[in-house]
SEBA-654175 format. One record per residue (C-alpha): y, x, z. Coordinates in steps of 0.2 Angstrom, whole numbers, padded with zeros to 4 digits. Each point is the difference from the previous one (the first is absolute). Example, Ala and Ser with C-alpha at 12.3 -4.5 7.8 and 13.67 -1.06 7.14 Angstrom:
BEGIN
yy = -0022&xx = 0062&zz = 0039
yy = 0017&xx = 0006&zz = -0003
This chain:
BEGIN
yy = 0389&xx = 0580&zz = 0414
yy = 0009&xx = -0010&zz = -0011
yy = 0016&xx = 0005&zz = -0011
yy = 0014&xx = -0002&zz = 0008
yy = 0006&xx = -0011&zz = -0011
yy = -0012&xx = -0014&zz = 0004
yy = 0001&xx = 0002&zz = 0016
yy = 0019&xx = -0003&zz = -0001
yy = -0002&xx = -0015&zz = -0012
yy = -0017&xx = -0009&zz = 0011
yy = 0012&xx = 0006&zz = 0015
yy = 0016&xx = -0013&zz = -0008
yy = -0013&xx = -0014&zz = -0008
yy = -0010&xx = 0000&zz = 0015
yy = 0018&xx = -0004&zz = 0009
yy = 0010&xx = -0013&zz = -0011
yy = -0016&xx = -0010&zz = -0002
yy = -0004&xx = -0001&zz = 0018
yy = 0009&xx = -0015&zz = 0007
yy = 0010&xx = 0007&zz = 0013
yy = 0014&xx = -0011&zz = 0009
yy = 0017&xx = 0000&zz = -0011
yy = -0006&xx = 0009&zz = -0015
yy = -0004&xx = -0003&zz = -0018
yy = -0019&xx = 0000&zz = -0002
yy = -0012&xx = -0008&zz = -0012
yy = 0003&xx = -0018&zz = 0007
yy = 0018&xx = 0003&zz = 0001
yy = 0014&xx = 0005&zz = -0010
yy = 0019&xx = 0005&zz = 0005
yy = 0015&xx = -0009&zz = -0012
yy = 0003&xx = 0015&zz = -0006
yy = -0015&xx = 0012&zz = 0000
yy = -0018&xx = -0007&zz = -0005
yy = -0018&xx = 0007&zz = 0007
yy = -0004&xx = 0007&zz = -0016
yy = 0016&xx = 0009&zz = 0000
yy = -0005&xx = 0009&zz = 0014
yy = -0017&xx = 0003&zz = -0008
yy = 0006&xx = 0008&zz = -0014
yy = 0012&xx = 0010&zz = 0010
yy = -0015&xx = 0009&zz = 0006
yy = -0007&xx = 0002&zz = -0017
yy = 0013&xx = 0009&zz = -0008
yy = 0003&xx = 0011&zz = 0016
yy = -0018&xx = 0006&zz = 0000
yy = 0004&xx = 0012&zz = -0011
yy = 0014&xx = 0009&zz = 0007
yy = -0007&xx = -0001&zz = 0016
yy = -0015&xx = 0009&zz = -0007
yy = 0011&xx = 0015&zz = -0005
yy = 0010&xx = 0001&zz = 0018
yy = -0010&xx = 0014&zz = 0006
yy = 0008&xx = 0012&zz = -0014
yy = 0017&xx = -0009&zz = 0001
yy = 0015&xx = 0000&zz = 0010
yy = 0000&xx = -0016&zz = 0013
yy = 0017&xx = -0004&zz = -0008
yy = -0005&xx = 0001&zz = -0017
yy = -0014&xx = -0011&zz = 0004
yy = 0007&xx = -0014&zz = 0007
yy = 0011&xx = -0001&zz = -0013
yy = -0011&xx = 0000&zz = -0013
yy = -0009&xx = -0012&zz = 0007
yy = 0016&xx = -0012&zz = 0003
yy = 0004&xx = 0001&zz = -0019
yy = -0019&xx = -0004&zz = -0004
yy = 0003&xx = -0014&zz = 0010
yy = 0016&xx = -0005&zz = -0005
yy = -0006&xx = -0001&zz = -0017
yy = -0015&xx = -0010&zz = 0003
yy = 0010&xx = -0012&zz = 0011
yy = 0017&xx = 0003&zz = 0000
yy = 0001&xx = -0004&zz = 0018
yy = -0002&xx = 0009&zz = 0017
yy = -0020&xx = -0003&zz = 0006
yy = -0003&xx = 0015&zz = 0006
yy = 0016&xx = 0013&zz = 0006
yy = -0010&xx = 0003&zz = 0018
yy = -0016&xx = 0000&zz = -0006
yy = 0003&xx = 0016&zz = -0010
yy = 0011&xx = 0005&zz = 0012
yy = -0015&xx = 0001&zz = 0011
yy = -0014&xx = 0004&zz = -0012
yy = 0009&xx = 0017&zz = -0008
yy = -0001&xx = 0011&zz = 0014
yy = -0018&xx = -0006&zz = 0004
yy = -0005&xx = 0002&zz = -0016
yy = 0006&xx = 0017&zz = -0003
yy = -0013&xx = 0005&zz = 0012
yy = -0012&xx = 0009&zz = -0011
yy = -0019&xx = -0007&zz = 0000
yy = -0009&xx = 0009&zz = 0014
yy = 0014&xx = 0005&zz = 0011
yy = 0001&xx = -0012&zz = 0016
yy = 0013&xx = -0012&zz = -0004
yy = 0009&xx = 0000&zz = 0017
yy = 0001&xx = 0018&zz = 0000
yy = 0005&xx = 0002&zz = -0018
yy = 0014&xx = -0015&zz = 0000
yy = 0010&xx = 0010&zz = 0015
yy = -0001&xx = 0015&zz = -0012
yy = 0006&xx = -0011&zz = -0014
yy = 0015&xx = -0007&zz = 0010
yy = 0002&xx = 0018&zz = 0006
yy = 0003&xx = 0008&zz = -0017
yy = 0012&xx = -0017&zz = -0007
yy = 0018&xx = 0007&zz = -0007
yy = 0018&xx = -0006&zz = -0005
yy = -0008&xx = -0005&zz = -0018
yy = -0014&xx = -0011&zz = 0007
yy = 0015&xx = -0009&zz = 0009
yy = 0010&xx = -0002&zz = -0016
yy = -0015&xx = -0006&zz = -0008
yy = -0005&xx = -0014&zz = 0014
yy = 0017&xx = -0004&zz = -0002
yy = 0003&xx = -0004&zz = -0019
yy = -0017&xx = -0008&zz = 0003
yy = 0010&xx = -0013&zz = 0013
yy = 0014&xx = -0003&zz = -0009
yy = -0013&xx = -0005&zz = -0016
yy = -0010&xx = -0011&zz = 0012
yy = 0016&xx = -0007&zz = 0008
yy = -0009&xx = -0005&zz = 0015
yy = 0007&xx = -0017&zz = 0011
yy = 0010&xx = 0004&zz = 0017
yy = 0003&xx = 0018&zz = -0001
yy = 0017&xx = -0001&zz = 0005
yy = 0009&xx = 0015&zz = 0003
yy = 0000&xx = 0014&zz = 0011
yy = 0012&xx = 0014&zz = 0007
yy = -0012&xx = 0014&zz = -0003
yy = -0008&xx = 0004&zz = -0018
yy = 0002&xx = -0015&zz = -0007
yy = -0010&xx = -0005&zz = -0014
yy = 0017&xx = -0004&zz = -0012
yy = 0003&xx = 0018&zz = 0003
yy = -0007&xx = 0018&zz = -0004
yy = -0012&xx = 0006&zz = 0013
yy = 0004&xx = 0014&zz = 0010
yy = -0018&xx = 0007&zz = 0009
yy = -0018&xx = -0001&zz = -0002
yy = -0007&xx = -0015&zz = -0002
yy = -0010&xx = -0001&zz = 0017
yy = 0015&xx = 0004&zz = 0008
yy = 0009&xx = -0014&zz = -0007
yy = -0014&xx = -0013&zz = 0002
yy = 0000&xx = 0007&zz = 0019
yy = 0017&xx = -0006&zz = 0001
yy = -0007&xx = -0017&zz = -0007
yy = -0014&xx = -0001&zz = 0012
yy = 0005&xx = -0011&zz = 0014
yy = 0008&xx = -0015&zz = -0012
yy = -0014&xx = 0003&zz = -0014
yy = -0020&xx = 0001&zz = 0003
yy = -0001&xx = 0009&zz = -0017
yy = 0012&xx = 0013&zz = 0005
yy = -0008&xx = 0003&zz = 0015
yy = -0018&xx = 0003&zz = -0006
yy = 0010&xx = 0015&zz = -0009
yy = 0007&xx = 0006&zz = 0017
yy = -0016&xx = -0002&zz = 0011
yy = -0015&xx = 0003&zz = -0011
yy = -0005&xx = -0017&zz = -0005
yy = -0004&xx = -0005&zz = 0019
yy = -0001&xx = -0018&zz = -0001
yy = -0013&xx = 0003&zz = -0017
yy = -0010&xx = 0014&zz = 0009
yy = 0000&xx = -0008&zz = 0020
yy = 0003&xx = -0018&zz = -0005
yy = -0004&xx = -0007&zz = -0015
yy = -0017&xx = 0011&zz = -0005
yy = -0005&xx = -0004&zz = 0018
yy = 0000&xx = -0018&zz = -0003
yy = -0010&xx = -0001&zz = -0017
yy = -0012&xx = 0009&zz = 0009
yy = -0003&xx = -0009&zz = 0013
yy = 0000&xx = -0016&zz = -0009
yy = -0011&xx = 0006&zz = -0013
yy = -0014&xx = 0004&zz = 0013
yy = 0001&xx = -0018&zz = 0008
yy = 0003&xx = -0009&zz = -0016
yy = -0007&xx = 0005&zz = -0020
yy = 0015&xx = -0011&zz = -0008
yy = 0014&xx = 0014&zz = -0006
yy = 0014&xx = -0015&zz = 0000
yy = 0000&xx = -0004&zz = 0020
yy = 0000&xx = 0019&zz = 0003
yy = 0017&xx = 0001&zz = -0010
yy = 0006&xx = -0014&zz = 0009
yy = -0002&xx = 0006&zz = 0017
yy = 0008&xx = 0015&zz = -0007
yy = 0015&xx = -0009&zz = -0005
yy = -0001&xx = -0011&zz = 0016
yy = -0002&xx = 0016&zz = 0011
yy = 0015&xx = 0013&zz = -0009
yy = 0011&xx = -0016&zz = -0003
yy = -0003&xx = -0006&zz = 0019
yy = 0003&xx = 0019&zz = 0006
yy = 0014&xx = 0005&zz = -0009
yy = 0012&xx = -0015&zz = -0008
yy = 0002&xx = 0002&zz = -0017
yy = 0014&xx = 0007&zz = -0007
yy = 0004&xx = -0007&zz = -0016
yy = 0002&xx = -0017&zz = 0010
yy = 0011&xx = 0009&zz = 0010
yy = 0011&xx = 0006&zz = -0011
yy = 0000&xx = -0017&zz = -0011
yy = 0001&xx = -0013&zz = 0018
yy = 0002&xx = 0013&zz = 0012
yy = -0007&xx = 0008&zz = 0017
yy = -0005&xx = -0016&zz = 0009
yy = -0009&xx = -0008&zz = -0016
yy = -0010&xx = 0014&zz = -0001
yy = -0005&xx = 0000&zz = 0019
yy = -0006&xx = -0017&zz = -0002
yy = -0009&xx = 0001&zz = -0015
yy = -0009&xx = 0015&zz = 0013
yy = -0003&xx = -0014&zz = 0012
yy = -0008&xx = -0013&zz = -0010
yy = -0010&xx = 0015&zz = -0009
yy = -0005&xx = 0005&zz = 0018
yy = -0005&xx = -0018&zz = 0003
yy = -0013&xx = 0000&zz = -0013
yy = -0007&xx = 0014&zz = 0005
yy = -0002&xx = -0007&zz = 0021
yy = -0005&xx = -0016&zz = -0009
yy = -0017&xx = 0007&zz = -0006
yy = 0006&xx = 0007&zz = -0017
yy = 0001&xx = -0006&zz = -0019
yy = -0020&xx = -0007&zz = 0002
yy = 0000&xx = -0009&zz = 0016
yy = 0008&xx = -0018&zz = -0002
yy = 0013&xx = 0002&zz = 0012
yy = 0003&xx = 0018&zz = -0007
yy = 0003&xx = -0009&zz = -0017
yy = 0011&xx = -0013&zz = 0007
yy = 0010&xx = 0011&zz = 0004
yy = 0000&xx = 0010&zz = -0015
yy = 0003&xx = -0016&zz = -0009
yy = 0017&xx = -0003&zz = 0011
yy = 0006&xx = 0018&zz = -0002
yy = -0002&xx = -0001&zz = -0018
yy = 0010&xx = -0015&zz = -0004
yy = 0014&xx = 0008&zz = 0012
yy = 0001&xx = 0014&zz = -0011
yy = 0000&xx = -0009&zz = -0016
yy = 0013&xx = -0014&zz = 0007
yy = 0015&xx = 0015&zz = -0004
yy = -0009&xx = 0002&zz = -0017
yy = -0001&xx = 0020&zz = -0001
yy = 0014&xx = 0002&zz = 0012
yy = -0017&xx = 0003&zz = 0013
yy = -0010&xx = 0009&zz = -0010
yy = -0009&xx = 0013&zz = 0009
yy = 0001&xx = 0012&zz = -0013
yy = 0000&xx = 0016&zz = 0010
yy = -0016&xx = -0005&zz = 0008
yy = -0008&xx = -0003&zz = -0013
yy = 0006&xx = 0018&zz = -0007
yy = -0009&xx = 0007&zz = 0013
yy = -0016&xx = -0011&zz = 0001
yy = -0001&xx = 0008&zz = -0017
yy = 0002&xx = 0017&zz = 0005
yy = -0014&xx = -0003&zz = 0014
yy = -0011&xx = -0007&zz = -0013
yy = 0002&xx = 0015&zz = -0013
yy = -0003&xx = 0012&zz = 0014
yy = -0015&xx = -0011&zz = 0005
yy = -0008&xx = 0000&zz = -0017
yy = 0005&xx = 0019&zz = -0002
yy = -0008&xx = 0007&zz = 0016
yy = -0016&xx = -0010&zz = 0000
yy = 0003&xx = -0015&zz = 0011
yy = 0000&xx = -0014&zz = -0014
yy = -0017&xx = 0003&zz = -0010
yy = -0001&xx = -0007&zz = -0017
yy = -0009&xx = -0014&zz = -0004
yy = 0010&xx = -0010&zz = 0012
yy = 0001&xx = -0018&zz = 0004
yy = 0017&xx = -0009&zz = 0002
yy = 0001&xx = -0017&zz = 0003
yy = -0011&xx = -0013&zz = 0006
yy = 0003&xx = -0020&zz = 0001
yy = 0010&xx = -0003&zz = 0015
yy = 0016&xx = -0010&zz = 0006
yy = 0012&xx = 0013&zz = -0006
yy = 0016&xx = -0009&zz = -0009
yy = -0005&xx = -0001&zz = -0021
């Protein structure tokens, strides 16, 4: 098995560089954020993502948002380690569904004012402001229990509240299956995208355009997908049109949140077997470059 922090950093690389509708990856840069930026996000998280096994989730994900706020000075990766902490406190040998409910069983008050020192560092867009918790203020409860009263507005939150069930039943689920019909890494994160993006609209575009922006980023994602996928020409057509629809508000559309979890599916992917190294990613196709 490989250390966790490989996994981690082959699990965010594997990500950014696949090129996924709306996001930075190695053909395409955001105005404000570059490729390599997210590449060496995951380098100098590696590390601490390595040690999250003996560490509290709090203190991990904001060690790992100073890391990367010295390396970058900019916020790449707030819902990746969000998502990545719990998981990867999981220690070697134990079956990672199992072992994240009892990680996100045993999260206290200080993981919460950890997580949310580490939000005001990474000064995420969109959050806005809510009645309950706030992250302006001093947290009151556990840190599960306050991302469970996140969970319908915020997919990251709510792999806190339900057990990562969009990674576990979703996500891993469709790197699977497209790993058995196809030896090319970079469609299976696509679909991936395609698929959690297509089932549940992403939230950081709902909370930067709103609700009905998301939904029909969910639509034209769906579209791809009853169009063939990213690798039959229709399929990629239609990619191509959902693309340039998310890129036209510049990152206003960004799926972020998606991508977070496409992440997530890959780490737990690589961690438990499904993805075996070497691996081929990307093969000459009509995919946008």
């Amino acid at each position: 098995m490989l250390p966790t922090g490989v996994c981690a950093q082959l699990a965010c690389i594997w990500e950014t560089t696949a090129r996924c509708p709306g996001n930075a990856h190695r053909y395409r840069d955001f105005t404000d954020t570059s490729y390599v930026d997210f590449l060496t996000s995951a380098a100098v998280t590696a590390g601490v993502l390595d040690q999250a096994s003996i560490r509290p989730v709090g203190q991990t994900v904001l060690d790992g948002v100073h890391a990367t706020h010295r390396a970058v000075n900019a916020n790449t990766n707030l819902g990746v380690l969000l998502l990545l902490a719990p998981l990867a406190a999981v220690p070697a040998g134990e079956n990672l569904r199992q072992g994240v409910e009892r990680v996100l069983a045993a999260l206290t008050l200080q993981d919460s004012r950890a997580v949310y020192e580490a939000i005001r560092l990474a000064n995420p867009a969109g959050l806005g402001e809510v009645p309950e918790q706030d992250v302006k203020q001093e947290p009151t409860e556990s840190l599960r229990k306050i991302m469970t009263l996140a969970s319908e507005r915020d997919l990251v939150a709510r792999q806190y509240a339900n057990g990562y069930q969009e990674v576990f039943d979703q996500g891993i689920p469709v790197l699977r299956h497209c790993l058995t019909t196809n030896p090319f890494l970079e469609e299976a994160i696509i679909s991936c995208h395609l698929t959690l993006m297509a089932r549940f609209p992403d939230s950081l575009i709902a909370r930067k355009r709103g609700l009905a922006e998301a939904a029909e980023a969910a639509r034209q994602a769906q579209q791809v997908l009853d169009q063939g996928g990213p690798m039959h020409p229709a399929g990629r057509t239609a990619l191509l049109t959902l693309d340039g629809w998310l890129r036209a508000a510049d990152r206003g559309r960004n799926p972020g949140t998606t991508a977070d979890l496409v992440t997530a599916s890959l780490f737990a992917a690589l961690r438990e077997g499904i993805i075996k190294l070497p691996c081929r990613f990307s093969q000459t196709s009509g995919l946008n470059s």
